[in-house]
Structure formats: C-alpha cells, structure tokens
Steps between C-alpha positions, in 0.01 A plus 500: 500500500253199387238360688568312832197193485612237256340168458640198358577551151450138362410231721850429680591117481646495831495127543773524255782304669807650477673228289328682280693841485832278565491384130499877418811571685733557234873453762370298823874399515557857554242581721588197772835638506446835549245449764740261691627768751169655554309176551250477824462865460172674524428774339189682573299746191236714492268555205163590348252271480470521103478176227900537477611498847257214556654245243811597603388431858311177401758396262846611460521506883477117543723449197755688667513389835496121351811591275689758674440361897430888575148541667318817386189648677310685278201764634282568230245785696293847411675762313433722810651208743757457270636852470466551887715181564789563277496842571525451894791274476726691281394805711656350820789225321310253661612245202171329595465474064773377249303592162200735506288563206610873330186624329646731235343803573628496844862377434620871522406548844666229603888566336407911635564297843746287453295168542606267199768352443688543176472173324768601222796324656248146572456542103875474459584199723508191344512322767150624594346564172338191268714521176192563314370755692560774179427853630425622185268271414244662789239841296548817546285474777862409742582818428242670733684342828865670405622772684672815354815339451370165304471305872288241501239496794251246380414178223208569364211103523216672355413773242215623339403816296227757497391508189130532225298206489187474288159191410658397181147361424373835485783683313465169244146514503391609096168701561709699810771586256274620211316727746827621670646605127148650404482751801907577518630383166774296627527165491412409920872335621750501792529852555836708432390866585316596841203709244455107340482368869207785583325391206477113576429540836225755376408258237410222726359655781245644273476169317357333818242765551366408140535128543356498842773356681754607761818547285786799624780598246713590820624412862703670746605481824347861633443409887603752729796316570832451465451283146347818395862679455684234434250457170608852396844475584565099371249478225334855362839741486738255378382500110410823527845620617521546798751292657646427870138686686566803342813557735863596351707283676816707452341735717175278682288785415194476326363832378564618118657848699733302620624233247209218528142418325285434742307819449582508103268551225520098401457400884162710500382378167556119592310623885202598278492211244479281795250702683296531177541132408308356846166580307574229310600236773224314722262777760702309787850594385578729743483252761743272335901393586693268301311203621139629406660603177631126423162356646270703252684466178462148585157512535480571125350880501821651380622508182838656532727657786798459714595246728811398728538129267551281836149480471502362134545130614145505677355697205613295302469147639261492851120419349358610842621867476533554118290505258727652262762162437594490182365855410790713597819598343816756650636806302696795650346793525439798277762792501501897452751550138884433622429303795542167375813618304617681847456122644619308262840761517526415929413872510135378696216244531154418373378318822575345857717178559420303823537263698733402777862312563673341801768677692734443821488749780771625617459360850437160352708204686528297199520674186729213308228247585207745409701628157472132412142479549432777280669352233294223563198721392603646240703213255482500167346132470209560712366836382216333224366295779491778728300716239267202504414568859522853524485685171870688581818473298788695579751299226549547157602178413172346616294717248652261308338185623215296340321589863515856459346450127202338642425705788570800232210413318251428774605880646460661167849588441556639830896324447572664204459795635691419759808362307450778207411823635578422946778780497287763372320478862681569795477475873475725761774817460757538792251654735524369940277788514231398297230384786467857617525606156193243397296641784541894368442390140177311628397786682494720198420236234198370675352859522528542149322184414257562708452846322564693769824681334576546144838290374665833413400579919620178605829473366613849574401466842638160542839570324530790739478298790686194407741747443526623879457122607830413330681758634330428843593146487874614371531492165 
C-alpha cells in the first residue's frame, strides 16, 4: 500500500491539444470503426487524483472523445473519496461507474465478491481489441490483477517499484570513500548484504555529527500507522525471506506451528534490524508515512533508504522540493544469501510492485465502450510520452524508446531497474483479508518499535492471533 497524496510529477502540459496525441495513434482507422456502434455514449470513471490519472484526464480524454465520438467523464478525487465511491456502487449494482481505478493491493477484495468483470474474453475479440494491443507486451506487474484461474480483472496505466535509492554525490565523493574503507575496509558502494547497509547508514549518520551537519544514513516510514506494516511486510521481509506477510497461503495461517513465518527466526531478526536501524534515521522518524519519508530524503539529509519510486520524478526534477536533482541513483535492495537466487527462480521477491490499472465492474452499462477506453490508456505508441508526465511505464517495448533513455538518466537508473530486475518485486499476495490483517500487524509492530515488546514478543503474539483472525474471518 503506497502513499495516498501525490503531487504533480513534472509540470503537466495540459494545454497540449489533442492533435497532439492523434499523431501517436498508431490504427485511428481502427479505432473510428470500432467506436462506431458505441458513439454518443458516456461513460463515466472514477480515479485517484495522482500525475497519471490526471494526463490521462487532461489528455487522452479529449483525444478520445474527438476520435472515437464516445464522451467520457472522468472523476479524478481523494483516495478516501475514491474508494468510498467505487465501492458503494458495485456494493448495490448501481452501474453508476463503467471503469474504476483497481489499486493493486486491493484487487483481491474485489474478485472475493464478485465485482469485476473478467476482461479475458474483451482480450480475445477482435472486433473490440486494437490489433496492436499485444498482451504480452504489458510487465509482470498485469499479473497482480489475474484471478486463480489466469482471468484477467484489470490493465495495469501506471507502475512503480519500491526499491534503494541513495546521493550519488556522496557515495562518489573521494574523501567520503577513503574514510568509509579506513573505518570498515570495504570499498563504500551500493550495498548487497543488510550488515553492509547497517554500516553505511552508521557511517553517515556519524559522519554528520563530525562534519557538523544534519546528514542520516537511513529513513523509514515508522508512524504508528498503517505504512508502518506495510514497510515490514512490502519492503523489510521480502529480501530477507519472508515472503507473502509471513502467511502460508495453502493454509492462510501464519504461525511457524502451523506451516507459516510470521513468527520465524528470519521474521524476528529482520523485526530487530529494523527496530535497531531507526537510530540511524532522522529523531522525527517515528512520526513519518510514506509522504514524510519522500519529503525528507528530498530535503537532502539522507543519504540512503527506501522509497515507493512514484516519487522519483519530483526528486528528481521539481527545484522547489528537491534539492537532491541530479544526486540520486536506483538499485534494488540488499538480500539475506539465496534470496535473490529464490527470486530470480519465481520461487519469491526482493521488493513491492505498485501501482494501479483500470477495470469494468460488473454492473457497468457499457463495458464494450469502456474496454475501448482502456485501451486507449494503455497503447503501445503513447507510453514514452506518458512517462514524460507521470514517471510510470507499464510496457516493455517503451523501455526501449529514446524517451525512456533520457528520463533514465535524470532518475538515476530508476528504468533499468525497472526493465532488468521489475520481476524480482512483486505485488500484493492474494490476500481480501489483508485490511484487518494490516491493522493486527500494526498493532503489534508499532509496540515493538516503540520498545514496548521485544521482536521475539511481538511476533509470537501476533502470529498467534492472526492465526485466530483467519480462522475467524473463515479461512
């Protein structure tokens, strides 16, 4: 689960006229036609008010409706607002929305009751699907909107890892190496191993105090709320091991008695490391989410730590919130031994995948119109330009695009990673339980950051009740 206040990624030219994405449209032949029977239909959307639903609002909307003759109305609102609206109307079939916005995380809920429609068989009509549309051409990140069976409930429009960033300038800088080899006898580089991690946020925490500056060699997002679990579950157990929250999902149980890790040896190391590692993060980081996270590695007094990368295009390109552009560069995170080979086998994950894609509800009243629309979004021809405005990419053919190679360098290799090493990370596991589930976990978690329990404590105790909350809730 990312953070839910974006701002505008790169200044959005939304005085574009639409002409403009028309010479991108690689079939317009095909669209008129296959928009004839649906033209002077309205379809009405509901989205979050993020950098990529905005362009697509500002921008791909009007390019449409001029093109296609079918009028699309577009909200673009709060997460919260959001959620509540889309939520309502597939609760009572209203069919008041024909595309909502499926944040991956949540996806799950929604197939549990039966509110998507399978887009499979819209994938497999030609009459309805632009020749060029190419499936396979989407990242792994389509696969977190399948159901058990391969159905597909959503197509992913935007994308974006959690992943290690780091001040280049100060892992470059000559006299900062020299004194980082002195004291550890390593040469000071992107970190492999969670013990070289400890030491350079150690390093330059301590390097600040002699320097007389304000310089952290870690951030985290350790607020007493719900970003506080998702960091342990997304970002901290991953590459050490620990894989899907700790839960077995042959059996949704979590507990090692009873076929999960939640409460394993690993799980409690990583709890401790993290614990531990806040010594070496900013005196306010207990008060920090995902956004104050973002906001203070921008501010330049953090030298390395994790970040959901839809804030990378601000870091890396908005003067009046970053002082670190041009400074950063994008790795993937350390790993415990056999991790990375586990990954690299499909066998688990280094990190979180993100982001969000557009799907029909069932009770929509014009799904052929709306599967058209989506298409829209998501076509080969206009993905570079869309990374332009808001930093995602969810094809692989655009990685290839002299676009992409620019923005690459400006975000410090942030889509190499992506391209390279984006199906090591993974989104959310199969879990419609998992909001109950977060609130347990941050019940427990947050008492051992705050020292109240020990992480051996914590994870006994909270394995033992997730435990009785699945089988409560029927699993």
């Amino acid at each position: 689960m990312r953070r839910r206040l974006l701002t505008v990624v790169f200044v959005l030219c939304f005085l574009l006229v639409p002409t403009m994405v028309f010479a991108q449209v690689a079939n317009p032949d095909w669209w008129k036609k296959a928009a004839e029977p649906y033209k002077g239909v309205v379809i009405h959307g509901v989205s979050e008010s993020t950098p990529p639903s905005k362009a697509i609002a500002e921008i791909a909307v009007p390019a449409f409706e001029e093109l296609t003759g079918i009028k699309v109305e577009l909200e673009t609102t709060s997460w919260d607002e959001m959620y509540n609206k889309e939520i309502q109307d597939m609760q009572a079939g209203a069919g008041i929305y024909d595309f909502v916005y499926l944040e991956q995380d949540a996806v799950y809920s929604y197939m549990e009751q039966d509110w998507l429609t399978d887009l499979t068989p819209f994938v497999d009509n030609a009459d309805l699907t632009e020749p060029d549309f190419d499936l396979p051409d989407f990242t792994s990140f389509i696969d977190y909107f399948k159901g058990k069976d391969g159905e597909l409930y959503g197509i992913p429009f935007e994308a974006f890892l959690k992943t290690y960033i780091y001040r280049t300038d100060l892992f470059n800088d000559s006299d900062i190496q020299a004194a980082f080899k002195e004291k550890y006898g390593y040469d000071l580089a992107v970190p492999t191993t969670w013990e070289q991690y400890e030491d350079i946020a150690k390093f330059f925490t301590e390097y600040g105090k002699e320097k007389g500056i304000e310089l952290y060699g870690h951030v985290a997002q350790a607020k007493t709320h719900p970003c506080l679990a998702y960091e342990l579950c997304e970002t901290i157990w991953p590459p050490w091991g620990v894989y899907n929250w700790g839960i077995n999902l042959e059996n949704m149980r979590t507990s090692v008695e009873n076929g999960g890790t939640l409460n394993s040896d690993t799980a409690k190391e990583a709890l401790g490391w993290y614990v531990d590692m806040l010594q070496y993060a900013p005196p306010g980081v207990r008060t920090y989410t995902w956004d104050e996270a973002a906001a203070v590695f921008g501010t330049g007094i953090i030298a390395q730590g994790f970040l959901y990368m839809e804030n990378l295009g601000w870091l890396a390109h908005d003067p009046d919130r970053s002082v670190v552009i041009g400074k950063v560069a994008i790795d993937i995170p350390p790993a415990k031994p056999g991790v990375m080979e586990a990954a690299e086998a499909g066998e688990g994950y280094i990190g979180y995948y993100d982001g969000g894609a557009w799907g029909i509800p069932y009770c929509s009243k014009n799904k052929e119109a709306a599967w058209l629309f989506i298409q829209w979004c998501t076509r080969k021809e206009w993905q570079p330009e869309f990374a332009e405005l808001a930093t995602t990419v969810v094809r692989k053919s655009a990685f290839e695009d002299p676009i992409i190679d620019e923005l690459n360098v400006a975000m410090g290799g942030y889509y190499t990673v992506m391209q390279e090493k984006g199906h090591l990370f993974a989104g959310c596991p199969p879990l419609p339980m998992q909001t109950p589930l977060n609130e347990l976990y941050l019940q427990w978690i947050s008492r051992a950051v705050a020292g109240e329990v020990s992480p051996e404590e914590c994870l006994d105790n909270l394995a033992k009740e997730a435990d009785e909350l699945m089988e409560e809730l029927g699993y």
